[in-house]
Backbone as CSV, one residue per row, in Angstrom:
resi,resn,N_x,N_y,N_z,CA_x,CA_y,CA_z,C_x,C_y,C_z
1,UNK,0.843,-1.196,0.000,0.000,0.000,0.000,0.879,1.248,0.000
2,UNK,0.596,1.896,-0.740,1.814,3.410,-0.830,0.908,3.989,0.554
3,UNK,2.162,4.519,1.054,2.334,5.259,2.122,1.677,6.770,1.859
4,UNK,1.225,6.885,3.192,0.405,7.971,3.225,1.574,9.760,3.239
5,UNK,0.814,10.393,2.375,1.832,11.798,2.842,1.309,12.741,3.124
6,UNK,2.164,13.711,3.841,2.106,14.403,4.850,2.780,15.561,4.087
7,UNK,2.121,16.778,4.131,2.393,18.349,3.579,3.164,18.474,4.885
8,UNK,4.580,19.671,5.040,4.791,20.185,6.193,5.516,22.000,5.553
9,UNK,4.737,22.374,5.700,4.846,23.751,6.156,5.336,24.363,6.808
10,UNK,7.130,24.710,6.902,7.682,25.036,8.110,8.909,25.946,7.559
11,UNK,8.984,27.219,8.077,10.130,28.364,7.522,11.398,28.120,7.897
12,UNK,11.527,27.550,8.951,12.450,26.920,9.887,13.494,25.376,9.121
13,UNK,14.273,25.980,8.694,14.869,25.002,7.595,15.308,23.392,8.914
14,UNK,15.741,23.805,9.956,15.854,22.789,10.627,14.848,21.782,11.262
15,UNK,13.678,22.281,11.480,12.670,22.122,12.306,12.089,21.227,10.993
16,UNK,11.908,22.169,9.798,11.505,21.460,8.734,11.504,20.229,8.284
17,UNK,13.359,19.861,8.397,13.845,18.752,8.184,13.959,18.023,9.168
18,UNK,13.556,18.481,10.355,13.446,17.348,12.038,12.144,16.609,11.338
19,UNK,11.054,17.165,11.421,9.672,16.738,11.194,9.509,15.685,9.837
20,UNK,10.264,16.434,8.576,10.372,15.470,7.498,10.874,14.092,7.823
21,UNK,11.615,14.286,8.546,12.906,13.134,8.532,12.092,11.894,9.432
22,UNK,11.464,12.664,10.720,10.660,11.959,11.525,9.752,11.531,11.468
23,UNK,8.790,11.546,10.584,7.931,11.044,9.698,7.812,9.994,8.691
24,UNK,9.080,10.281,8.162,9.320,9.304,7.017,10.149,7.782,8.177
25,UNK,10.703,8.524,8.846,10.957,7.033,9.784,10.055,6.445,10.548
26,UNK,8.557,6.811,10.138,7.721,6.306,11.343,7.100,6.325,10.283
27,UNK,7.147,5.834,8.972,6.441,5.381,7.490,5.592,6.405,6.683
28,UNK,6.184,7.526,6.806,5.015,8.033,5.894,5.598,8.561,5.142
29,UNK,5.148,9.303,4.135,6.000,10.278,2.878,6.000,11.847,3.366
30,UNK,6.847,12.148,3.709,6.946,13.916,3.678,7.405,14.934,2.976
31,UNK,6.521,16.200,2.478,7.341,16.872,1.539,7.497,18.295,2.324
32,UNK,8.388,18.856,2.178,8.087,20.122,3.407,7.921,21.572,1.891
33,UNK,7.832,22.476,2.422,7.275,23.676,2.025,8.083,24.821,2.921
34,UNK,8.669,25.735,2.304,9.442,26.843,3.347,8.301,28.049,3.626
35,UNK,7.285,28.118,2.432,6.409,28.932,2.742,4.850,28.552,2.212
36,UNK,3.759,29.361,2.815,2.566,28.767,2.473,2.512,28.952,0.992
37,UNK,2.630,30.057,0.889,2.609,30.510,-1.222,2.986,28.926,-2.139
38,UNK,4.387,28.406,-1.744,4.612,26.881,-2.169,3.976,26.246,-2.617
39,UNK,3.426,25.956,-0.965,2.312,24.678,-0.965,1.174,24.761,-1.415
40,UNK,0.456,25.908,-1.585,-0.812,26.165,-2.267,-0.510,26.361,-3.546
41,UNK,0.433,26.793,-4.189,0.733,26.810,-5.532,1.048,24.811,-6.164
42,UNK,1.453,23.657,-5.367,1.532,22.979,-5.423,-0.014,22.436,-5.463
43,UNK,-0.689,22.840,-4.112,-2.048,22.243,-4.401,-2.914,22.643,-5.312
44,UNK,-3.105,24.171,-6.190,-3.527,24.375,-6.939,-3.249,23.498,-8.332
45,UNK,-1.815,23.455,-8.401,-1.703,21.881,-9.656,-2.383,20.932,-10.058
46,UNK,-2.410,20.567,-8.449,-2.845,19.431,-8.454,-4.625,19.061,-8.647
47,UNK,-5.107,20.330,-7.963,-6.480,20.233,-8.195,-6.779,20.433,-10.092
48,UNK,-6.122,21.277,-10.536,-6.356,21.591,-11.853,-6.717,20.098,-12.774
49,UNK,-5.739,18.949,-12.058,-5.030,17.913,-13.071,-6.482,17.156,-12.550
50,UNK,-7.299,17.362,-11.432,-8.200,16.524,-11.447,-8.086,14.726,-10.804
51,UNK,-9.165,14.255,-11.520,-8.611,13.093,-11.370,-7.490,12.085,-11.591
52,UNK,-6.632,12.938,-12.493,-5.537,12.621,-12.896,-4.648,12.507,-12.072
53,UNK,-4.345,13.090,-10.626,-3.646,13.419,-9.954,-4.160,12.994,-8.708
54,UNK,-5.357,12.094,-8.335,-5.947,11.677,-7.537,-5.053,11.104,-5.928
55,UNK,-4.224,10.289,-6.942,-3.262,9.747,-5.865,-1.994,10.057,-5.426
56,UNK,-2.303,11.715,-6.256,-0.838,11.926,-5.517,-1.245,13.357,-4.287
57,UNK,-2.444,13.370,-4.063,-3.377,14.211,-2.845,-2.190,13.773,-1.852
58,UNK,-2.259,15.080,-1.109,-1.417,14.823,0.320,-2.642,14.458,1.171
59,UNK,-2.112,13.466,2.040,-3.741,12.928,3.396,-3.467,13.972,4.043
60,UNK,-2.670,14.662,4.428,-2.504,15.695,5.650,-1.229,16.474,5.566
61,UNK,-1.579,17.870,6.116,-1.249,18.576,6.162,-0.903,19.528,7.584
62,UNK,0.450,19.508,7.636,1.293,20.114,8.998,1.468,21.075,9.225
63,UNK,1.040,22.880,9.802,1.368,23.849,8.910,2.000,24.714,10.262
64,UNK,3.059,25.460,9.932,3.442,26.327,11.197,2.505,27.724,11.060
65,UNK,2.043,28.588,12.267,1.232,29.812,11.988,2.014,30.662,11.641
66,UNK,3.275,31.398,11.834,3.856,32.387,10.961,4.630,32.072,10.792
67,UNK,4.813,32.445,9.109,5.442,32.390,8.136,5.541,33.414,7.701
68,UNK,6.538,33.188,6.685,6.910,34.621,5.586,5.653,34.637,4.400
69,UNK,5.563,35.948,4.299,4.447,35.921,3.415,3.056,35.941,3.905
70,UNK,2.566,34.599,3.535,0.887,34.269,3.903,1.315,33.565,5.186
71,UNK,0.532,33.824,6.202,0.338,33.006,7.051,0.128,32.017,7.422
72,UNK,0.245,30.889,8.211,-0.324,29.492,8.285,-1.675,29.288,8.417
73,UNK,-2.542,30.195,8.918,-4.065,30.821,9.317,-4.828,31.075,7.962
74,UNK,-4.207,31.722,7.352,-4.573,32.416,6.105,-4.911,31.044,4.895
75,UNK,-3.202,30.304,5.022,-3.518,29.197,4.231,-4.226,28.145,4.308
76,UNK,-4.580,28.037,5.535,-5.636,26.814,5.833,-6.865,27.243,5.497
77,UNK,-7.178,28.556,5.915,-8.707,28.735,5.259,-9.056,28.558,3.347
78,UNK,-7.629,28.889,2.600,-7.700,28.962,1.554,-7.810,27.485,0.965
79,UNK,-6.927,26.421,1.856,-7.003,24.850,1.729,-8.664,24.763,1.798
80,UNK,-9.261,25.130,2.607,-10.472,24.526,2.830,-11.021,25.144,2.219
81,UNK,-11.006,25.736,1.155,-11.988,26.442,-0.044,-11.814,25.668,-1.443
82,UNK,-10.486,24.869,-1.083,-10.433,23.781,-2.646,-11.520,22.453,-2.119
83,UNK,-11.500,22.297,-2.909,-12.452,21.211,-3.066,-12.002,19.548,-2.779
84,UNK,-11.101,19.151,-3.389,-9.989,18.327,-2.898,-9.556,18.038,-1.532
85,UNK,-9.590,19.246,-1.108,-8.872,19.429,0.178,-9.506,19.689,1.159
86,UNK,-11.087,19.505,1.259,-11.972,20.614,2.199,-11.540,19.727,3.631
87,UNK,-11.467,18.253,3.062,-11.699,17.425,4.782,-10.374,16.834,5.118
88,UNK,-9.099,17.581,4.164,-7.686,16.696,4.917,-7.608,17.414,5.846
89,UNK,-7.011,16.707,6.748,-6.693,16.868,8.171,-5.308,17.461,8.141
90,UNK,-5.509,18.421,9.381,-4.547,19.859,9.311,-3.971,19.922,10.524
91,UNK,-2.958,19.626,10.858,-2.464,19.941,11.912,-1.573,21.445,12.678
92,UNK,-1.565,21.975,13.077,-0.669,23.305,13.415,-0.591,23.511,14.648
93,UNK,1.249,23.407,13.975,2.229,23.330,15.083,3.005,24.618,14.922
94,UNK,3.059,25.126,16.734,3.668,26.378,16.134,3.987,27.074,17.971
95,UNK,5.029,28.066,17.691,5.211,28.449,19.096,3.928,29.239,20.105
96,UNK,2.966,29.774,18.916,1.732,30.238,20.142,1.220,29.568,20.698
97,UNK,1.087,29.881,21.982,0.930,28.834,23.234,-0.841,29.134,23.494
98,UNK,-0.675,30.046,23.690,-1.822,30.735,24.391,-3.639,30.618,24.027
99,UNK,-3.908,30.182,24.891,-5.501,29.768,24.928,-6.382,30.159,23.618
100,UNK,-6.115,31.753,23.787,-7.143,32.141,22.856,-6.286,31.735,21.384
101,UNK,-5.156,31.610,21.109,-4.567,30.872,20.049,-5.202,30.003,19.476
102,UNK,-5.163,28.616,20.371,-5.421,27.608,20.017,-6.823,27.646,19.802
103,UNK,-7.787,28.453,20.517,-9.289,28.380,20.100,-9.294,28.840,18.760
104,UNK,-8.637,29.901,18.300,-8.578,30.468,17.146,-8.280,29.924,15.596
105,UNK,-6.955,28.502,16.367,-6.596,28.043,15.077,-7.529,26.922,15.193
106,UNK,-8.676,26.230,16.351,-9.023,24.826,15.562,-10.363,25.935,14.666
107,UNK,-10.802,26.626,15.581,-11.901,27.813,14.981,-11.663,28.081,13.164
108,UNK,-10.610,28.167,13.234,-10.430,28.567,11.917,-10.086,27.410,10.317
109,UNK,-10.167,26.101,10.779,-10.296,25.089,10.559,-9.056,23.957,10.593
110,UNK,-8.486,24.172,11.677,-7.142,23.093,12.042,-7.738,22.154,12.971
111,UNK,-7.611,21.201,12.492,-8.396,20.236,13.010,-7.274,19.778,14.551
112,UNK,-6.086,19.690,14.840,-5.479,19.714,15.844,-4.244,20.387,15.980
113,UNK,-3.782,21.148,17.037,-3.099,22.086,17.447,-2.383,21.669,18.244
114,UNK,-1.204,21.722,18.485,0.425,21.038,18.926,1.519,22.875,18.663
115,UNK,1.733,22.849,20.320,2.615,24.078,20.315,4.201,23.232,20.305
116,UNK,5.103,24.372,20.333,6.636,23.961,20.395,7.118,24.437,21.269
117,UNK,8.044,23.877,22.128,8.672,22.921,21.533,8.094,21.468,21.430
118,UNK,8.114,20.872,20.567,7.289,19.467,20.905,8.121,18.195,20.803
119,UNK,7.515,17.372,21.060,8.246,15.771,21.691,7.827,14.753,19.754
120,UNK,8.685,14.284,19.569,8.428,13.247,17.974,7.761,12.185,18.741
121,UNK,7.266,11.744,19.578,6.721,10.803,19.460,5.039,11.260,19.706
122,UNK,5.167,12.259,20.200,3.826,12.503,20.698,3.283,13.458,19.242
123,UNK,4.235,14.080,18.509,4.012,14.770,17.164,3.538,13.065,16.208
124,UNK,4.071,12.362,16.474,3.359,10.882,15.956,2.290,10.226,16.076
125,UNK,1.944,10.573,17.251,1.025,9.940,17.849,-0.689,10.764,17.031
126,UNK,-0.547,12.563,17.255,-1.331,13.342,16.654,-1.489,13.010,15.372
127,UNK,-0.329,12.764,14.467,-0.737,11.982,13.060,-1.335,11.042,12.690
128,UNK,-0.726,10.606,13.783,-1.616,8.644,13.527,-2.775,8.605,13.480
129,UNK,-3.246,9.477,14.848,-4.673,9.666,15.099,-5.671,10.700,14.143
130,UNK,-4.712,11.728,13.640,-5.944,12.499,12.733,-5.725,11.926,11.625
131,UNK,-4.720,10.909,11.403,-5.114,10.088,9.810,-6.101,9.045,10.273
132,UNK,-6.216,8.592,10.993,-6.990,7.384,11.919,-8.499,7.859,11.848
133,UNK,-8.289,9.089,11.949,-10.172,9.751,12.405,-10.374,9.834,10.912
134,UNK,-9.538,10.543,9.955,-10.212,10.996,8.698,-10.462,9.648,7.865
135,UNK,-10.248,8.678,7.958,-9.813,7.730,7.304,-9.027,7.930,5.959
136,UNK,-8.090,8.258,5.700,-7.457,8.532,4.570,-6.688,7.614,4.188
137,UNK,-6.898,6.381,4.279,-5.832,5.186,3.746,-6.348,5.101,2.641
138,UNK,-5.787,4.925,1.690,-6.218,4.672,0.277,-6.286,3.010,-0.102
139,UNK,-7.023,3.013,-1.073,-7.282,1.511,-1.587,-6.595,1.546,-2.924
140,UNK,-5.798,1.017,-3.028,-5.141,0.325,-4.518,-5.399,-0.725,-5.277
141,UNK,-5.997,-0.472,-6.623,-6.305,-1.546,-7.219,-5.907,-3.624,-7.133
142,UNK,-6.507,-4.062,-6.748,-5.988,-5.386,-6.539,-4.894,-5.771,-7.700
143,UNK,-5.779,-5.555,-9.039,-5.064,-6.102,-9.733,-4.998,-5.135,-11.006
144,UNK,-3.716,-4.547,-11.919,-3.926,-3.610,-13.239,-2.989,-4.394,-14.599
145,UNK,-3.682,-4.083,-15.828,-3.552,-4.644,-17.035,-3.441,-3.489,-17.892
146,UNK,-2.786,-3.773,-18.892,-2.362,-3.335,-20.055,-1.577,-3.297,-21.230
147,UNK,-2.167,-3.840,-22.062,-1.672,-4.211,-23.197,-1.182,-6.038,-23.130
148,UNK,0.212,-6.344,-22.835,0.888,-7.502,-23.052,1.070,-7.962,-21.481
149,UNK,0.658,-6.806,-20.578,1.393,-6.715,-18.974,0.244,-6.632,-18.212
150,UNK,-0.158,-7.792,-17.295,-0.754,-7.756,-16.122,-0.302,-7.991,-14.422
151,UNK,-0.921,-7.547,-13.598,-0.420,-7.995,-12.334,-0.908,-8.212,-11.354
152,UNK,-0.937,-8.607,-10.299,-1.734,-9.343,-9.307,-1.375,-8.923,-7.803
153,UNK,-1.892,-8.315,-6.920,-0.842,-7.402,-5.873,-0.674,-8.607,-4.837
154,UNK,-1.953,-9.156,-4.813,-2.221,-10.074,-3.993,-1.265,-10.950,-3.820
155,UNK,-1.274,-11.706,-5.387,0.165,-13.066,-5.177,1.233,-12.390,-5.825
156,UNK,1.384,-11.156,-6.282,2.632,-10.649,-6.856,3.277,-11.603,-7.763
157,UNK,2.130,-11.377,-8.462,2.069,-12.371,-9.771,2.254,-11.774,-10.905
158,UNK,3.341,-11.673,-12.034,2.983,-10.532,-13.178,3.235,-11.844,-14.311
159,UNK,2.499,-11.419,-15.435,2.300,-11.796,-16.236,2.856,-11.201,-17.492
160,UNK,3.746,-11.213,-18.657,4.085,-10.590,-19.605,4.261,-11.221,-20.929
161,UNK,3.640,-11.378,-22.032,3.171,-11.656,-23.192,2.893,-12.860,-23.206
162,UNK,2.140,-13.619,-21.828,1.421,-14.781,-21.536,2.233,-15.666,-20.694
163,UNK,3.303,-15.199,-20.271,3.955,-16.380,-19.695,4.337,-15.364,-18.133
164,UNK,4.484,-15.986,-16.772,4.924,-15.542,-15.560,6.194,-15.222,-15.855
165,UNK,6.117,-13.634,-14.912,7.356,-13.388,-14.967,7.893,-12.724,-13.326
166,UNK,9.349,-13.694,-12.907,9.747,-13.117,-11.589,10.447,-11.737,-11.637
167,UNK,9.953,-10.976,-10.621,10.305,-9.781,-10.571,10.950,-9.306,-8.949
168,UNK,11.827,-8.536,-9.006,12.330,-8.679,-7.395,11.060,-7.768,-6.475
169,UNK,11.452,-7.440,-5.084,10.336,-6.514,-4.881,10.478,-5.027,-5.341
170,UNK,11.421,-4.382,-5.323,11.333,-2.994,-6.298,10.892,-3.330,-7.567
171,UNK,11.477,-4.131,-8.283,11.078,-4.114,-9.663,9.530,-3.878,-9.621
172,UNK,9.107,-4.976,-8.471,7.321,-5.206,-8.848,6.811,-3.508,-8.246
173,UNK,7.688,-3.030,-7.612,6.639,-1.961,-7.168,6.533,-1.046,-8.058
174,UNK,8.022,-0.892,-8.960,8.425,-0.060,-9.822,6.933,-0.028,-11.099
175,UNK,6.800,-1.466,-11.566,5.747,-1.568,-12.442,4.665,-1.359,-12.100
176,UNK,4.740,-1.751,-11.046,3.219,-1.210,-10.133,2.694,0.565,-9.908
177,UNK,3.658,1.114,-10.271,3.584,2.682,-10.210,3.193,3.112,-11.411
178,UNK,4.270,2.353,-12.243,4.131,3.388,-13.475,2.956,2.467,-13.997
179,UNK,2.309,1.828,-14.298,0.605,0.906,-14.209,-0.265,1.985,-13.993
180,UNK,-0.018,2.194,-12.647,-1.259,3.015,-12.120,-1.141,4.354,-13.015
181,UNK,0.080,5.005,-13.200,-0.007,6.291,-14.153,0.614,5.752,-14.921
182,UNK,-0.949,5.323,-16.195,-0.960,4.906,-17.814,-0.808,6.288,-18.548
183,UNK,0.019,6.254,-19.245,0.368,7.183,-19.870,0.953,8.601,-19.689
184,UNK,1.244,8.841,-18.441,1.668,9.737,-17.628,2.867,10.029,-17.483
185,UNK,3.762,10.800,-18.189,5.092,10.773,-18.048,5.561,11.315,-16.327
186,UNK,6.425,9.901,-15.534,6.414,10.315,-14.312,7.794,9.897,-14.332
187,UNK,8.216,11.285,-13.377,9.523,11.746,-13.130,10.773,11.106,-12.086
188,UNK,11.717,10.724,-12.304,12.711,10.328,-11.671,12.823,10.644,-10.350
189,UNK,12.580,11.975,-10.039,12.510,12.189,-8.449,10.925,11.380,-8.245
190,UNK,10.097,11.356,-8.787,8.133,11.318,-7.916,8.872,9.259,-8.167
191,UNK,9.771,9.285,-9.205,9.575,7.501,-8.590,10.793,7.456,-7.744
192,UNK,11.866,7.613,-7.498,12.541,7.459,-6.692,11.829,7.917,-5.227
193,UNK,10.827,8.732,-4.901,10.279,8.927,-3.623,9.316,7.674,-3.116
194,UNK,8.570,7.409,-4.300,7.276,6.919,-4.147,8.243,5.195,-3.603
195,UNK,9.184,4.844,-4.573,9.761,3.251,-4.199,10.456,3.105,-3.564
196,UNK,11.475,4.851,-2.948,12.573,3.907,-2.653,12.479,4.374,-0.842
197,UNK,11.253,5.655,-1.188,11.160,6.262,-0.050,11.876,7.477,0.318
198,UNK,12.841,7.352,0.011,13.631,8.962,0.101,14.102,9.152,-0.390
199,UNK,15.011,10.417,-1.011,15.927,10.978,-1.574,16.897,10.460,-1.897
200,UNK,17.212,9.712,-3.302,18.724,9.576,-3.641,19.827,10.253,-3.991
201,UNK,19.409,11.665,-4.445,20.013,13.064,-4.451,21.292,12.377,-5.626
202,UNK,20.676,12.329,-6.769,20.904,12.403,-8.225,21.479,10.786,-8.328
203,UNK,21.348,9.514,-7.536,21.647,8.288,-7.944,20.637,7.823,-8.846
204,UNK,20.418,8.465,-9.957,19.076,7.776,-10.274,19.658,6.637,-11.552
205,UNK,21.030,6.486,-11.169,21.942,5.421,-11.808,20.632,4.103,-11.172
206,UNK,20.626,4.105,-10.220,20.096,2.628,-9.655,18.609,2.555,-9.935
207,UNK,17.810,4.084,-10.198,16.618,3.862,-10.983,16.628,3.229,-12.576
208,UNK,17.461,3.757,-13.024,17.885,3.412,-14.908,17.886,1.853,-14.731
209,UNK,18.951,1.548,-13.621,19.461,0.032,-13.602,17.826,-0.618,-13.343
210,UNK,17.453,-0.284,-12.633,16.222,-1.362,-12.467,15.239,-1.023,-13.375
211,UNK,15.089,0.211,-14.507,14.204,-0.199,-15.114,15.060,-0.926,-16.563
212,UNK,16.068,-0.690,-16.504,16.667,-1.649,-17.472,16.608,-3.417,-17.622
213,UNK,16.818,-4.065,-16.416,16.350,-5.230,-15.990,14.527,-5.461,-16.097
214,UNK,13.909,-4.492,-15.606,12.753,-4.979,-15.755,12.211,-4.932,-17.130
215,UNK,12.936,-3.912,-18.253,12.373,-4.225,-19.317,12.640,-5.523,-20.308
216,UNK,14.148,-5.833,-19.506,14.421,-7.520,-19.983,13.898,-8.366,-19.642
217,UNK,13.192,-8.313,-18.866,12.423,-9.419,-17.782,11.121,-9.512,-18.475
218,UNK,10.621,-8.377,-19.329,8.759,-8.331,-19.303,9.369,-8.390,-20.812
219,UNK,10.429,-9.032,-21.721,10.359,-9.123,-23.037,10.051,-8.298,-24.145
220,UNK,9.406,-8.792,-24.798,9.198,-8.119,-25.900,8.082,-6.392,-25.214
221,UNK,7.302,-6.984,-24.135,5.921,-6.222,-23.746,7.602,-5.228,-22.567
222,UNK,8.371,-4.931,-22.547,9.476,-3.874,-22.432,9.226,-2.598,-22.975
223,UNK,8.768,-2.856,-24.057,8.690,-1.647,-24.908,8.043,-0.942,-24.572
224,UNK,6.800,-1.543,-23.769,6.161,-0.343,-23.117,6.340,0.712,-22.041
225,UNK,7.418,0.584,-21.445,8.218,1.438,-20.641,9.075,2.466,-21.900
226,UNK,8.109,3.558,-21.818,9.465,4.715,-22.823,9.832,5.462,-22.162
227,UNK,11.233,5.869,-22.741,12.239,6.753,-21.654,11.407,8.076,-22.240
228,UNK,11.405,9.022,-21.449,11.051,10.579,-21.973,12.319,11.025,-21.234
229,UNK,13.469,11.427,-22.764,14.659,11.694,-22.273,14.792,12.996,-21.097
230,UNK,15.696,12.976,-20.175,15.686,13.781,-19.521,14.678,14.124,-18.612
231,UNK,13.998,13.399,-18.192,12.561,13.582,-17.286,12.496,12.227,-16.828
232,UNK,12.195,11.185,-17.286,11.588,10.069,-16.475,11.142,8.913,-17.721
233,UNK,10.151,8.206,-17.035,9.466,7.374,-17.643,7.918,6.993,-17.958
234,UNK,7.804,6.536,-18.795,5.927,6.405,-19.114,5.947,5.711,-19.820
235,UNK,3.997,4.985,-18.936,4.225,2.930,-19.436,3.217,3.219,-20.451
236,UNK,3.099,2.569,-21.782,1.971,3.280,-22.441,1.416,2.085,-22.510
237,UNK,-0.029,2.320,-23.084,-1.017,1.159,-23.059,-0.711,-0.078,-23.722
238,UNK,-0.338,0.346,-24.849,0.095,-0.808,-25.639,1.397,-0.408,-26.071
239,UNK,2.414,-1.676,-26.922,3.941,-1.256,-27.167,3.689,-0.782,-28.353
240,UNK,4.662,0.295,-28.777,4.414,0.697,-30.069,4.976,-0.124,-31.039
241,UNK,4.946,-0.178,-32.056,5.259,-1.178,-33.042,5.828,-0.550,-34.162
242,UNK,6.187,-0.624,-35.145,7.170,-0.525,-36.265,7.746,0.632,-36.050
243,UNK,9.022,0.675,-35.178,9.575,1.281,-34.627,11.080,0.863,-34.740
């Protein structure tokens, strides 16, 4: 099941990367944001692309209250005016302590409020639980097909121009990504996050390598993995032919 992610909103380049880092070691995906402008310019993308972009929705969102620019206050009300976004769960964490604060930020639609300095396990615990309440686990297709290439999540079973084919476990997840985005040219960093989990910070030698093997492995039905030079990769429906 791809791991759930987590928006973090934080000006604080250290704090930023405490929270990223701590997150992703307690399984989830984190992308941080230095300012709100960012992240709403990110979520505006994404709403544009529609259903197209369905699964790459952040479940939740971490936001500090001041920031440079727009505020953390400011941007949550604007989150909850997209449509996409009206019911992810919002957390804000931030040094105002004070009573009428916190009435102010769940008031204003933060669903839970965590001052600083704060403790990572108990900043864990608040995640767990407002992903827990919203239910935001996603469901992934059991099983996806196309063209010469099918697969099976269940028995991690793939199939390629009729005959079984063994695949290691990256490989299978690798195909399993680019499956789900048919025709979608997707980028070397969004798959190196999504498989390998974090940052390889330009090894994407060991992405090439494994999709090189897997296109030997799935045969002739290979072809359907095309390089889009300089960007990434995209599985197309069917292999192209007289080529």
């Amino acid at each position: 099941m791809m791991k759930q992610c987590i928006y973090v909103v934080e000006d604080d380049e250290n704090i930023r990367n405490l929270i990223c880092v701590a997150l992703e070691n307690f399984g989830y995906r984190a992308q941080g944001f230095e300012t709100a402008e960012e992240a709403l310019e990110k979520l505006e993308g994404l709403a544009r692309r529609g259903r197209e972009a369905k699964r790459e929705l952040p479940d939740m969102f971490l936001f500090d209250w001041m920031l440079p620019g727009m505020d953390g206050m400011t941007a949550i009300r604007q989150i909850r005016e997209m449509e996409p976004f009206r019911d992810t769960p919002v957390l804000m964490l931030t040094a105002k302590d004070r009573e009428t604060d916190i009435v102010q930020g769940l008031d204003n639609g933060a669903d839970d409020y965590m001052t600083k300095p704060f403790g990572i396990l108990e900043l864990s615990a608040r995640v767990r639980n407002l992903l827990k309440r919203a239910g935001t686990v996603r469901e992934e297709p059991l099983s996806l097909s196309a063209g010469e290439v099918s697969i099976d999540r269940e028995t991690r079973e793939v199939v390629s121009c009729g005959r079984k084919t063994d695949l290691t476990l990256k490989e299978f997840e690798l195909l399993s990504y680019l499956m789900e985005h048919m025709n979608r040219v997707v980028t070397r960093d969004e798959l190196l996050d999504h498989i390998w989990g974090y940052d390889y910070d330009g090894e994407t030698r060991t992405l090439d390598m494994h999709i090189k093997t897997l296109r030997q492995k799935l045969g002739e039905a290979g072809g359907q993995i095309k390089t889009v030079r300089g960007v990434g990769y995209r599985f197309l429906k069917e292999r192209e032919t007289g080529k």
